[in-house]
N, CA and C atoms as a LAMMPS dump frame, in Angstrom:
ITEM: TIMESTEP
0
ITEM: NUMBER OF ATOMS
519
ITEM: BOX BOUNDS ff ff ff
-5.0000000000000000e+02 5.0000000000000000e+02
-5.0000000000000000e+02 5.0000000000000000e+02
-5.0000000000000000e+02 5.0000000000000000e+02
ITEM: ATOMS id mol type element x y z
1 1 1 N -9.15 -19.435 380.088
2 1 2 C -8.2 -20.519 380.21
3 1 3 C -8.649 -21.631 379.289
4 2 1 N -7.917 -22.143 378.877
5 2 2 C -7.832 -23.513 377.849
6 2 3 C -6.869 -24.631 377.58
7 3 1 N -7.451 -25.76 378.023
8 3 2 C -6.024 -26.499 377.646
9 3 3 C -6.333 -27.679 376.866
10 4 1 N -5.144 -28.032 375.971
11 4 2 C -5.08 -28.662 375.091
12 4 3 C -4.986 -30.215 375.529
13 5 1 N -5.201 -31.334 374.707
14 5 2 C -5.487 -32.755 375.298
15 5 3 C -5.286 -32.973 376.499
16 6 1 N -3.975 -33.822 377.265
17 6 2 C -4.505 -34.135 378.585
18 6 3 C -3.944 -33.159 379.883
19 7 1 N -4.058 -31.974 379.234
20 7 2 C -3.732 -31.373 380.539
21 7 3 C -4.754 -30.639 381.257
22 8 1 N -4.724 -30.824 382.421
23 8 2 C -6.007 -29.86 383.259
24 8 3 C -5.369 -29.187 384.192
25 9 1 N -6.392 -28.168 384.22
26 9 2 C -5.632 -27.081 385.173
27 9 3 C -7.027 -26.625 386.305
28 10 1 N -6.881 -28.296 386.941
29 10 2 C -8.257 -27.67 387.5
30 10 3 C -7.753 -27.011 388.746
31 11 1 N -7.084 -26.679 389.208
32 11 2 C -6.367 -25.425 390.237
33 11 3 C -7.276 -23.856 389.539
34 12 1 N -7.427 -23.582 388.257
35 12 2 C -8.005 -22.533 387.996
36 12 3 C -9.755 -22.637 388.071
37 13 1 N -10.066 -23.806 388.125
38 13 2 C -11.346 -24.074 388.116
39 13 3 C -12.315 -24.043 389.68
40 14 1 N -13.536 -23.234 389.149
41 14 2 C -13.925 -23.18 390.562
42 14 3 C -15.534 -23.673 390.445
43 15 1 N -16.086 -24.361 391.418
44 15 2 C -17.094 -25.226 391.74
45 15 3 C -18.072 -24.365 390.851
46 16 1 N -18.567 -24.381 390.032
47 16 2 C -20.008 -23.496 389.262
48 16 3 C -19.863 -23.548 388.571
49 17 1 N -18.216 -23.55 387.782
50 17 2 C -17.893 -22.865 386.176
51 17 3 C -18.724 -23.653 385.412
52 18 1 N -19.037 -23.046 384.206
53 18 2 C -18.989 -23.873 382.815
54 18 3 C -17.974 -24.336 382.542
55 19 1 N -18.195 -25.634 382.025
56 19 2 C -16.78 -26.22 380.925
57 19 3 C -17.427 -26.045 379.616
58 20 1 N -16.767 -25.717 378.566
59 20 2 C -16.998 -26.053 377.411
60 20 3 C -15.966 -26.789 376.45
61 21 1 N -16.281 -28.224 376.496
62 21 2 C -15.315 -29.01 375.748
63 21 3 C -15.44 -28.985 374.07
64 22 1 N -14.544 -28.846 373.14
65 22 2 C -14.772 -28.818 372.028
66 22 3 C -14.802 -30.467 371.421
67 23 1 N -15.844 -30.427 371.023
68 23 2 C -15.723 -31.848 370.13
69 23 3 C -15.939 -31.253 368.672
70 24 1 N -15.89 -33.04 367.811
71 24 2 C -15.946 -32.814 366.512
72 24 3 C -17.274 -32.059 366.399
73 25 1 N -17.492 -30.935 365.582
74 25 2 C -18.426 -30.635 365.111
75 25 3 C -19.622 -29.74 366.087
76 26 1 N -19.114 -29.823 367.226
77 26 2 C -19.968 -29.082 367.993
78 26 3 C -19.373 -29.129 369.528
79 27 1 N -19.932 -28.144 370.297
80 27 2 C -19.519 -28.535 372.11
81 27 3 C -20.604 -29.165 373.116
82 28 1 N -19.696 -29.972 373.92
83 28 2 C -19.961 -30.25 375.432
84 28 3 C -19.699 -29.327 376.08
85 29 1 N -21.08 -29.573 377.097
86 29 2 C -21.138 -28.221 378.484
87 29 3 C -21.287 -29.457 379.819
88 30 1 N -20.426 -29.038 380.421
89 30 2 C -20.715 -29.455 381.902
90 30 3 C -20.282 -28.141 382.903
91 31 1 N -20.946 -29.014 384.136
92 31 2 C -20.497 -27.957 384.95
93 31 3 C -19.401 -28.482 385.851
94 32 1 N -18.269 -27.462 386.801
95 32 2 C -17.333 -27.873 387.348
96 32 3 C -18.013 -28.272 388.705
97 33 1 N -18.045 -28.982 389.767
98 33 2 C -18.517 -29.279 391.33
99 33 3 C -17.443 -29.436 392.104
100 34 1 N -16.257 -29.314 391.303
101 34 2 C -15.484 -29.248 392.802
102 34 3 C -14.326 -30.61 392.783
103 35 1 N -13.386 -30.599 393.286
104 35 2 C -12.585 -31.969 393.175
105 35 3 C -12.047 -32.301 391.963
106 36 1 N -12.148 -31.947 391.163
107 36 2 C -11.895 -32.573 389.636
108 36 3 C -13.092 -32.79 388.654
109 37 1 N -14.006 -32.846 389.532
110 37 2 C -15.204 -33.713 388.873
111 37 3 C -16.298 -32.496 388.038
112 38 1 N -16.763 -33.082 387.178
113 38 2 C -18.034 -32.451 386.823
114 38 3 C -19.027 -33.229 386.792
115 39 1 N -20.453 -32.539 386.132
116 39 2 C -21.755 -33.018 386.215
117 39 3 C -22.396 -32.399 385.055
118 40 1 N -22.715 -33.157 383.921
119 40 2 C -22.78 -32.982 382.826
120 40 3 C -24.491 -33.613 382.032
121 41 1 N -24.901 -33.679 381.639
122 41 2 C -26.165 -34.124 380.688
123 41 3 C -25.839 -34.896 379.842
124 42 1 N -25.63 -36.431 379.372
125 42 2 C -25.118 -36.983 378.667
126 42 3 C -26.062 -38.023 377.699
127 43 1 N -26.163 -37.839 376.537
128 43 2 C -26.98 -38.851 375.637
129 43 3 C -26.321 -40.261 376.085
130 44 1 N -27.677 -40.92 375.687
131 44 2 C -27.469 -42.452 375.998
132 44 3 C -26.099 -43.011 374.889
133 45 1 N -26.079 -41.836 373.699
134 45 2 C -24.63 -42.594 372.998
135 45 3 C -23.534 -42.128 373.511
136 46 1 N -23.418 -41.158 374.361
137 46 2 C -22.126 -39.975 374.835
138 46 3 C -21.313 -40.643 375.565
139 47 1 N -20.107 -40.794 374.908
140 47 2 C -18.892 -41.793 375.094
141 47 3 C -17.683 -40.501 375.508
142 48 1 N -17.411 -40.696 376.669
143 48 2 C -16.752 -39.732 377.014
144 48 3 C -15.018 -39.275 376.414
145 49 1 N -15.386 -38.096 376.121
146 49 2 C -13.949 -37.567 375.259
147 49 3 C -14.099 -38.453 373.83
148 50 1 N -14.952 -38.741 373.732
149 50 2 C -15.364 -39.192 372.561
150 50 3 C -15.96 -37.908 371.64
151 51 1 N -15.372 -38.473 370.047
152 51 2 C -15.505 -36.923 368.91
153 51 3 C -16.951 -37.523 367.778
154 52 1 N -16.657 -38.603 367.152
155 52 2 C -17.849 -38.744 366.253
156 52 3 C -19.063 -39.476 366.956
157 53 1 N -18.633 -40.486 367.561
158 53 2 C -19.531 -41.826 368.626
159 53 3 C -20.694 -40.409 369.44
160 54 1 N -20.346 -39.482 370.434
161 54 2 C -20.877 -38.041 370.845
162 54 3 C -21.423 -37.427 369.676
163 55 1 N -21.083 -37.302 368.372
164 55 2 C -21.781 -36.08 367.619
165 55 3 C -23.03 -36.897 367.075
166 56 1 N -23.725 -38.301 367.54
167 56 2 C -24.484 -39.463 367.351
168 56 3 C -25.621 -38.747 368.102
169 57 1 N -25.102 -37.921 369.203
170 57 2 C -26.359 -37.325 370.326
171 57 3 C -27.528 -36.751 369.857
172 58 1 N -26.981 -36.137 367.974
173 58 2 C -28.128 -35.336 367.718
174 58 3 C -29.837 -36.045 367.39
175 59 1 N -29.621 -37.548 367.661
176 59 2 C -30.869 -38.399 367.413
177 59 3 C -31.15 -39.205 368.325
178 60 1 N -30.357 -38.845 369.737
179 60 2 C -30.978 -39.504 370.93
180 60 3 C -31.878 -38.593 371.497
181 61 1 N -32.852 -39.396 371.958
182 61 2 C -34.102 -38.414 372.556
183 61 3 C -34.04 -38.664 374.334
184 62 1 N -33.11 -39.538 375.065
185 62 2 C -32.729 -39.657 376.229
186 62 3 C -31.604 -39.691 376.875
187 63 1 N -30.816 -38.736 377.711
188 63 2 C -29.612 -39.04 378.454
189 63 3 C -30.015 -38.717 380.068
190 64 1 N -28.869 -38.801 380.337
191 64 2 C -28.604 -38.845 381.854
192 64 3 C -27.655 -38.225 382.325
193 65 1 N -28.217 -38.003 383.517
194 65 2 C -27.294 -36.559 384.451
195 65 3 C -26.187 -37.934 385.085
196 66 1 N -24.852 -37.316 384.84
197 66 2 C -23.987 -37.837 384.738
198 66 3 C -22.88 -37.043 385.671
199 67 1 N -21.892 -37.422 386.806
200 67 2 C -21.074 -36.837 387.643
201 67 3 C -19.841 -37.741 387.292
202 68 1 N -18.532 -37.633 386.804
203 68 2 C -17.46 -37.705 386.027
204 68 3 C -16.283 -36.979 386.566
205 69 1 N -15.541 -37.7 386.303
206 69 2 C -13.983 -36.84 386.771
207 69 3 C -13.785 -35.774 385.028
208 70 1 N -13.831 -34.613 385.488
209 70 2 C -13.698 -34.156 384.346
210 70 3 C -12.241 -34.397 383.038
211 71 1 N -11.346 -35.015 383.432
212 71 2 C -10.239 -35.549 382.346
213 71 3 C -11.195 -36.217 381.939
214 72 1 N -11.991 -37.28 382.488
215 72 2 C -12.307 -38.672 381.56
216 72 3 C -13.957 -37.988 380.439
217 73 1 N -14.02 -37.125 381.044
218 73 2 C -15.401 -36.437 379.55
219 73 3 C -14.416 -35.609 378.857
220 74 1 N -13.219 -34.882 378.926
221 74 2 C -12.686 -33.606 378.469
222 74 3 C -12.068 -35.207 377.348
223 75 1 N -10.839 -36.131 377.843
224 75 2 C -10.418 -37.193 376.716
225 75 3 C -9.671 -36.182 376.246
226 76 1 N -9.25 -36.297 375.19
227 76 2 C -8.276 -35.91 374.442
228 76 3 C -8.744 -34.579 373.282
229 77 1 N -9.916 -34.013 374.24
230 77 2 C -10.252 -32.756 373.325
231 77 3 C -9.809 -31.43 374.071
232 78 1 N -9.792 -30.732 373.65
233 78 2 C -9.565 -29.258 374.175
234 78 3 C -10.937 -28.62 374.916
235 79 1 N -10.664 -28.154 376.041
236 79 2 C -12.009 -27.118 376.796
237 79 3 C -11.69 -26.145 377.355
238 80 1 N -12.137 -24.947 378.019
239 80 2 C -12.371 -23.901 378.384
240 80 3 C -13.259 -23.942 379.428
241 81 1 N -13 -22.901 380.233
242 81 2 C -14.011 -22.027 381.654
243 81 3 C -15.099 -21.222 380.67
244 82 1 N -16.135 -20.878 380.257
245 82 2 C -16.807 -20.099 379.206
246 82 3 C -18.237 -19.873 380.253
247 83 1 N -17.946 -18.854 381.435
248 83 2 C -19.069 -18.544 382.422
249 83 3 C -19.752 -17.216 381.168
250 84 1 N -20.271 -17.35 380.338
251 84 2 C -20.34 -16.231 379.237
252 84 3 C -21.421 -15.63 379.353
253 85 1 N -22.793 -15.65 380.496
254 85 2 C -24.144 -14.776 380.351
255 85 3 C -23.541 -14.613 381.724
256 86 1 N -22.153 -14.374 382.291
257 86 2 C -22.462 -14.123 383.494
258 86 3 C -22.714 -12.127 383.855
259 87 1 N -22.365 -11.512 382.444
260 87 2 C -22.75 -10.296 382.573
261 87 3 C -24.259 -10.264 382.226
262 88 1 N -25.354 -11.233 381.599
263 88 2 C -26.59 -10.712 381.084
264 88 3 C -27.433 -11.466 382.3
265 89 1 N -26.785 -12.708 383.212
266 89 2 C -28.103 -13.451 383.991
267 89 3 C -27.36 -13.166 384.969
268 90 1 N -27.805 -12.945 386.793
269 90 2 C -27.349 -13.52 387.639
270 90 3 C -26.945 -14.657 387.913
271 91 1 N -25.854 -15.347 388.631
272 91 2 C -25.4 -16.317 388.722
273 91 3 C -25.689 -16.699 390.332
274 92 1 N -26.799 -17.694 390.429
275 92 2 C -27.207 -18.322 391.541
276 92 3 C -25.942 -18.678 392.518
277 93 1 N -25.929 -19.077 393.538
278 93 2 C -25.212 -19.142 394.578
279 93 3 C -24.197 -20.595 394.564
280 94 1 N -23.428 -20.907 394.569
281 94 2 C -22.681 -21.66 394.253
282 94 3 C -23.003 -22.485 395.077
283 95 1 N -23.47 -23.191 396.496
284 95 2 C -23.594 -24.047 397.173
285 95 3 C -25.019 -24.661 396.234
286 96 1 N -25.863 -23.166 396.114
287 96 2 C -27.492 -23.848 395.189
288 96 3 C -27.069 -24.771 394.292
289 97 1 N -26.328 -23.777 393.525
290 97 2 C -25.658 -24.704 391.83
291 97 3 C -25.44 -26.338 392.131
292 98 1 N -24.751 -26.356 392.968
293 98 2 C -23.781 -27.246 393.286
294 98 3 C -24.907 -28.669 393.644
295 99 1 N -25.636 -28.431 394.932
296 99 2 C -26.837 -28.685 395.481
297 99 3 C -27.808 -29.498 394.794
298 100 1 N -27.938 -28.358 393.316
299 100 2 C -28.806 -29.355 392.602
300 100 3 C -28.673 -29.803 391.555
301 101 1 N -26.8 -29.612 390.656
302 101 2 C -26.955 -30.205 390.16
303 101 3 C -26.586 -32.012 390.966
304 102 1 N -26.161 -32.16 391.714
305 102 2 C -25.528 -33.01 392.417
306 102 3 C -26.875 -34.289 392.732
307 103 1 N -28.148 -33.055 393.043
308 103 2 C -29.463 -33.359 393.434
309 103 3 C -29.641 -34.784 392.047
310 104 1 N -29.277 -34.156 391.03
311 104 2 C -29.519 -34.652 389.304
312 104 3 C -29.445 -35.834 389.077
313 105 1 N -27.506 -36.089 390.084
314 105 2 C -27.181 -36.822 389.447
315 105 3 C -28.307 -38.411 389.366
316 106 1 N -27.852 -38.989 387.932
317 106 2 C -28.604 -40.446 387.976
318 106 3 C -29.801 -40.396 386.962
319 107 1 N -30.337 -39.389 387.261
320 107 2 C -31.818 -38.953 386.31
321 107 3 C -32.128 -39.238 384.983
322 108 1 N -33.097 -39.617 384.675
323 108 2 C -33.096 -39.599 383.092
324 108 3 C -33.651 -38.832 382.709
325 109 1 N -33.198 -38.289 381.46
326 109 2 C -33.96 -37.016 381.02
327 109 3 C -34.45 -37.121 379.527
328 110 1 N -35.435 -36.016 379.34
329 110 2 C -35.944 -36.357 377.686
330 110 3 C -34.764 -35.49 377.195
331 111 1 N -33.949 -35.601 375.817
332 111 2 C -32.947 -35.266 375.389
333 111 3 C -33.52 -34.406 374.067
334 112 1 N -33.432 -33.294 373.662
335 112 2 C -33.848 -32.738 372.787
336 112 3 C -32.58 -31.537 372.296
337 113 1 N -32.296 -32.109 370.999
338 113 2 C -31.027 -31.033 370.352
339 113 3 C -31.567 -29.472 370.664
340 114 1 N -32.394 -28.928 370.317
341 114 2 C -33.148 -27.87 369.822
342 114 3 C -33.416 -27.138 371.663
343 115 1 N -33.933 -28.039 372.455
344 115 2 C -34.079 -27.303 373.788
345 115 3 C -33.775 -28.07 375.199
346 116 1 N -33.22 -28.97 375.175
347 116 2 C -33.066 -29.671 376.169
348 116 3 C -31.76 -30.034 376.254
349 117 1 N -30.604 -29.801 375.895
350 117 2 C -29.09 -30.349 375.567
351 117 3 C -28.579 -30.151 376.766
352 118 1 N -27.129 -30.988 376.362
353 118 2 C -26.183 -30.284 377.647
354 118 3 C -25.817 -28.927 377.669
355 119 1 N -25.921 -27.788 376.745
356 119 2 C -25.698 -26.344 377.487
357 119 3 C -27.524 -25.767 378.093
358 120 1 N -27.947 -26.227 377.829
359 120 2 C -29.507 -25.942 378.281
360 120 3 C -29.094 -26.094 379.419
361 121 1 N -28.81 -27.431 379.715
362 121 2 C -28.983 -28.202 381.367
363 121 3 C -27.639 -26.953 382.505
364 122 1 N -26.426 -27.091 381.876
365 122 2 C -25.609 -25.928 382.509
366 122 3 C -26.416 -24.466 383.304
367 123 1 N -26.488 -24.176 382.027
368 123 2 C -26.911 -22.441 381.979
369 123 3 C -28.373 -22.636 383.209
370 124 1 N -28.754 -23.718 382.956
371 124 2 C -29.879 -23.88 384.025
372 124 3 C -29.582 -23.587 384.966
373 125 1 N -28.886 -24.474 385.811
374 125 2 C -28.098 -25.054 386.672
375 125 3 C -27.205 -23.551 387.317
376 126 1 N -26.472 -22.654 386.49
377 126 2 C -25.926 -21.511 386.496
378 126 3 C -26.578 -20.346 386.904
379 127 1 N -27.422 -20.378 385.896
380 127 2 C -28.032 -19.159 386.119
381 127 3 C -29.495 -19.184 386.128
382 128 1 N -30.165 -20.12 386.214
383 128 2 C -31.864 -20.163 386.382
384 128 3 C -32.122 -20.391 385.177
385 129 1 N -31.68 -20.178 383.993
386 129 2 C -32.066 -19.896 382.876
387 129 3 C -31.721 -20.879 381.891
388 130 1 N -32.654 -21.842 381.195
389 130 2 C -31.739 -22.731 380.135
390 130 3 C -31.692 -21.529 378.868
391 131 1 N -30.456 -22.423 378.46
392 131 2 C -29.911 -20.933 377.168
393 131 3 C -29.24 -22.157 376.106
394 132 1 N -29.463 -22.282 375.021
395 132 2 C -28.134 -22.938 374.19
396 132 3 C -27.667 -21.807 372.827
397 133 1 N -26.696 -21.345 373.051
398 133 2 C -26.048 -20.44 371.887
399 133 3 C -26.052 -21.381 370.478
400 134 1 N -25.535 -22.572 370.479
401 134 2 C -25.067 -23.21 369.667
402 134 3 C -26.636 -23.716 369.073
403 135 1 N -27.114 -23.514 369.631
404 135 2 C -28.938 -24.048 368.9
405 135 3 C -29.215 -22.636 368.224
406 136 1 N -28.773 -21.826 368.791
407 136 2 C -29.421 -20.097 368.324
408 136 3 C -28.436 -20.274 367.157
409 137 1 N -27.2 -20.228 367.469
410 137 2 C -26.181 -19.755 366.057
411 137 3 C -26.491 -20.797 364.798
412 138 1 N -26.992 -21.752 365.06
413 138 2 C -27.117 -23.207 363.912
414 138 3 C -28.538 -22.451 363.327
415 139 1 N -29.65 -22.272 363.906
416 139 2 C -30.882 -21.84 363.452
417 139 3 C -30.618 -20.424 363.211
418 140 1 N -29.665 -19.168 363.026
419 140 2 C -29.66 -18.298 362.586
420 140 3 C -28.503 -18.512 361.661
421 141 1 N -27.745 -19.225 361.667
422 141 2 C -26.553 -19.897 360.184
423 141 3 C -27.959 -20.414 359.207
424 142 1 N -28.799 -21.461 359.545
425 142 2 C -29.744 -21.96 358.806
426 142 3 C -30.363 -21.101 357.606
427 143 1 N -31.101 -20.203 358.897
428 143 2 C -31.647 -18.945 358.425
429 143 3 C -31.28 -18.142 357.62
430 144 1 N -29.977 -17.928 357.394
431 144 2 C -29.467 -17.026 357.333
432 144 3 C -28.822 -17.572 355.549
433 145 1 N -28.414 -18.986 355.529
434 145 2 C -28.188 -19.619 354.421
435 145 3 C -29.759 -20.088 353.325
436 146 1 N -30.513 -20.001 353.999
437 146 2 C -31.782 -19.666 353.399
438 146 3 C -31.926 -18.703 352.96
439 147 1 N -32.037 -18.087 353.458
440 147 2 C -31.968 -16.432 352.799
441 147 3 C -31.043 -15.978 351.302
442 148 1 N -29.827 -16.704 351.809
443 148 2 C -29.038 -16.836 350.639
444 148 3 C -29.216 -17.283 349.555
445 149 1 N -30.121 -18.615 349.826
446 149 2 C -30.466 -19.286 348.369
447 149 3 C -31.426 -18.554 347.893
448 150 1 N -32.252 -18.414 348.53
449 150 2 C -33.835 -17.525 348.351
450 150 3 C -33.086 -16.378 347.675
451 151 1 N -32.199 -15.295 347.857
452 151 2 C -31.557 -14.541 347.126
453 151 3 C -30.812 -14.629 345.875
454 152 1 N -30.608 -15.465 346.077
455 152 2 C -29.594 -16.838 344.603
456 152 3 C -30.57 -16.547 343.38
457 153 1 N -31.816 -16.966 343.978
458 153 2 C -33.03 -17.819 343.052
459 153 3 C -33.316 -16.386 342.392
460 154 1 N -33.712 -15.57 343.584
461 154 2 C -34.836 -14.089 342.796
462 154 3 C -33.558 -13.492 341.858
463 155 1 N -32.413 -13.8 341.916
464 155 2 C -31.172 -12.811 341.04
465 155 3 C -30.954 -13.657 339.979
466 156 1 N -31.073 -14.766 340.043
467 156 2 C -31.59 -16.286 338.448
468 156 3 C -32.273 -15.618 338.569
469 157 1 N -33.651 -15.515 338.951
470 157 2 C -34.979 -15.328 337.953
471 157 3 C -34.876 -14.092 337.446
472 158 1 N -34.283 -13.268 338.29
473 158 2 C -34.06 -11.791 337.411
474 158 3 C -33.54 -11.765 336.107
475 159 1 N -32.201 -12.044 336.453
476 159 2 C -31.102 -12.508 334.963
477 159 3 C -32.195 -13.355 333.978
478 160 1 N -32.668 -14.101 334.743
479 160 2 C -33.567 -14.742 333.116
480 160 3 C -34.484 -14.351 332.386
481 161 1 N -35.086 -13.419 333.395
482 161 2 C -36.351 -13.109 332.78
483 161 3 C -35.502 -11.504 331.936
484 162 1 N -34.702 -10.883 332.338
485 162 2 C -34.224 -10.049 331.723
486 162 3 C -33.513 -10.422 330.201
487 163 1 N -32.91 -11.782 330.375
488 163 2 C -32.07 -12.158 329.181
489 163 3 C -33.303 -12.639 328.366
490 164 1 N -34.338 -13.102 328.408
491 164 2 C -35.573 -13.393 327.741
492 164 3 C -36.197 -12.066 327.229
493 165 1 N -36.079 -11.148 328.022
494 165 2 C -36.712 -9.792 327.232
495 165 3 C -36.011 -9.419 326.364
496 166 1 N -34.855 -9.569 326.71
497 166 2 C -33.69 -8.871 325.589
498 166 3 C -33.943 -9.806 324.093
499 167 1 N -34.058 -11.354 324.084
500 167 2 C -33.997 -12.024 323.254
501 167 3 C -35.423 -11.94 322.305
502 168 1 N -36.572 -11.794 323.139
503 168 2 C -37.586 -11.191 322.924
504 168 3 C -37.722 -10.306 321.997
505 169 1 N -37.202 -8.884 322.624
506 169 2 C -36.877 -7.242 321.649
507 169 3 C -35.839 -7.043 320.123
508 170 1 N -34.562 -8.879 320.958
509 170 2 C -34.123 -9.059 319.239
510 170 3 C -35.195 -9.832 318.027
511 171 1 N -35.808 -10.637 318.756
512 171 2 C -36.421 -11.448 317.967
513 171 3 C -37.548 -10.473 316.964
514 172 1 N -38.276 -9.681 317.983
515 172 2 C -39.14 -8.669 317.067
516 172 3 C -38.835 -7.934 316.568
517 173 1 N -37.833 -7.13 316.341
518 173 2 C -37.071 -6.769 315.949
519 173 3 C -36.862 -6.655 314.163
């Protein structure tokens, strides 16, 4: 399920889910608790339903567990139900979930892009397990565009050093 700016369909939503809100340039994860509301991990800049002011998070090193009517974090972006390791992790008991993230709310936390984010804090919360895809897919895009240049370079140095032999074999020639 997905819906576009301000519509919610939290009738389909059930106390545990993941949300995954799309912002500029990357996603928000909260979790659903029930009522409308979620409970989310939020950098000290995270301006709710906010697109560039939020993509500011990647250089805060502190946010806070945060409980929200989910329209007012979703704003005028598009989100989704995305329960997505629920075939690879067990999914803890929904009163637990609920329990502690609720336990959270208020907290300050150390904020770290790389292992501590808001899908870390979810998937925690979900399934025992912090997980962020979007940290894995950025550091294997990274990787992976490294590789590319690094491949770039050795196929220049090939071509050159080949067009140098050739110029070489005319020159002696």
């Amino acid at each position: 399920m997905c819906s576009v700016g301000p519509k919610y369909y939290e009738d389909d939503l059930q106390p545990g889910d993941l949300i995954e809100i799309f912002r500029f340039g990357y996603e928000h994860w909260a979790i659903y608790v029930g009522n409308g509301y979620v409970i989310h991990l939020a950098p000290s800049c995270e301006i709710a339903g906010a697109g560039f002011a939020s993509f500011m998070s990647v250089v805060d090193d502190k946010a806070w567990v945060k409980k929200e009517l989910l329209r007012d974090v979703v704003g005028d972006n598009r989100y989704r139900v995305n329960n997505k390791h629920d075939d690879k992790y067990s999914v803890l008991p929904v009163a637990k979930v609920i329990r502690e993230a609720e336990r959270r709310v208020g907290q300050e936390c150390q904020y770290k892009l790389s292992s501590e984010n808001c899908e870390h804090f979810v998937t925690e919360l979900r399934y025992g397990v912090p997980r962020s895809d979007q940290v894995r897919t950025a550091v294997i895009g990274a990787s992976i565009a490294g590789l590319g240049l690094l491949s770039l370079g050795a196929i220049g140095a090939f071509i050159a050093t080949k067009n140098k032999r050739q110029r070489d074999r005319e020159e002696y020639q």
